[in-house]
C-alpha positions in Angstrom: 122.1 118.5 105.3 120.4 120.8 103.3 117.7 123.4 104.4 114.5 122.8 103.1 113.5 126.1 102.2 116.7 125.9 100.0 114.8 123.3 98.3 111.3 124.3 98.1 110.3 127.0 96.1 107.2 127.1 97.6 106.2 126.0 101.7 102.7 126.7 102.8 99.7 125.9 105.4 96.0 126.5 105.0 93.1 124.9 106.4 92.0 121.1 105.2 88.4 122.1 106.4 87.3 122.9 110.3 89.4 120.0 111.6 92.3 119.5 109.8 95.0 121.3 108.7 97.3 120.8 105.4 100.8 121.6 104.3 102.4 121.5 100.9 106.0 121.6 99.9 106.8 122.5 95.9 109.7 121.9 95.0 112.3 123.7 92.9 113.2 120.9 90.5 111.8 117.2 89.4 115.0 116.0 90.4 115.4 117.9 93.6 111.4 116.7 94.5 112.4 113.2 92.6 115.2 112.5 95.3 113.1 113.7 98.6 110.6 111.3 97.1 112.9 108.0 96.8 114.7 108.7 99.9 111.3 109.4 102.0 113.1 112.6 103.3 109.6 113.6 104.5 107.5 111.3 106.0 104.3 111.3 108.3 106.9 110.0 111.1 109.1 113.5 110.8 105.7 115.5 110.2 104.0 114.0 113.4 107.3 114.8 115.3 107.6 118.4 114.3 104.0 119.0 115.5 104.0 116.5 118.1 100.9 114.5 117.1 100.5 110.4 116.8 101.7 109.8 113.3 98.2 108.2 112.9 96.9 111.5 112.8 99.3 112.5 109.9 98.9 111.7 106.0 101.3 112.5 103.6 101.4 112.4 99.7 103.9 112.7 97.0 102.2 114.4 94.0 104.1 113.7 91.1 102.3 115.9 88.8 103.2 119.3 90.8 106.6 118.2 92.4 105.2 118.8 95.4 104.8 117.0 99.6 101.0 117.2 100.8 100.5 116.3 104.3 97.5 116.6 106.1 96.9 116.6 109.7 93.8 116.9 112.8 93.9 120.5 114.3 94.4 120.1 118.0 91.3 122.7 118.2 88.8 123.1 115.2 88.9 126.0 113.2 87.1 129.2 115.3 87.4 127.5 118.0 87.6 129.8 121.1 91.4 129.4 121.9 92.9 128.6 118.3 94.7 131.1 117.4 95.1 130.5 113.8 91.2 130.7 112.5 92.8 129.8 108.5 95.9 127.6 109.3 98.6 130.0 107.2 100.6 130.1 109.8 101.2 126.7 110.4 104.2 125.9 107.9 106.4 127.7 110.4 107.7 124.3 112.1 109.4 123.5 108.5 111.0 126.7 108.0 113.9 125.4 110.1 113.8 121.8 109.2 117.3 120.6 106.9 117.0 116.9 105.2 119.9 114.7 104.7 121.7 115.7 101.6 125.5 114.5 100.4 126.6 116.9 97.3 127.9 113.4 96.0 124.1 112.4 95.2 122.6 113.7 92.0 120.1 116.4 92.1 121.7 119.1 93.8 119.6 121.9 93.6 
């Protein structure tokens, strides 16, 4: 296992509009972003979990041009919303800070 902020270079949320929310993930390589990618490391399944929602209400995109994980999620509350608490969704990325994704040194791509 392998932390993913060791990873990334680069592990942000903002807001996708009032109701959604959006996270990307750069990565620190091709090949480090190349191997999350073929072995679906991140998924809408593991994205759902971390923020406990129905993974129906999570997309997720590989973007080969920027090395980077794009997933985009419906905000529990809109944005402004009397009881959000998190009016731009920066804040959001926190759940991935801790998150580590299966990786064996004997793979390629180490970072």
């Amino acid at each position: 296992m392998k932390p993913l902020t060791g990873l990334a270079s680069v592990i942000r949320s903002k807001n996708a509009g009032p109701f959604e929310l959006t996270i990307d993930i750069i990565f620190k390589s091709r090949d480090i972003y190349e191997r999350v990618k073929r072995e679906e490391s991140l998924n809408a399944a593991l994205i759902a979990r971390l923020y406990r929602l129905p993974a129906e209400d999570v997309t997720v995109t590989y973007f080969d041009p920027a090395c980077a994980f794009k997933a985009t999620m419906k905000r529990r509350l809109p944005s402004g919303h009397p009881g959000e608490k998190d009016i731009y969704g920066a804040q959001q990325h926190a759940p991935l800070l801790d998150l580590s994704l299966p990786w064996s040194d004997a793979h390629a791509a180490a970072p």
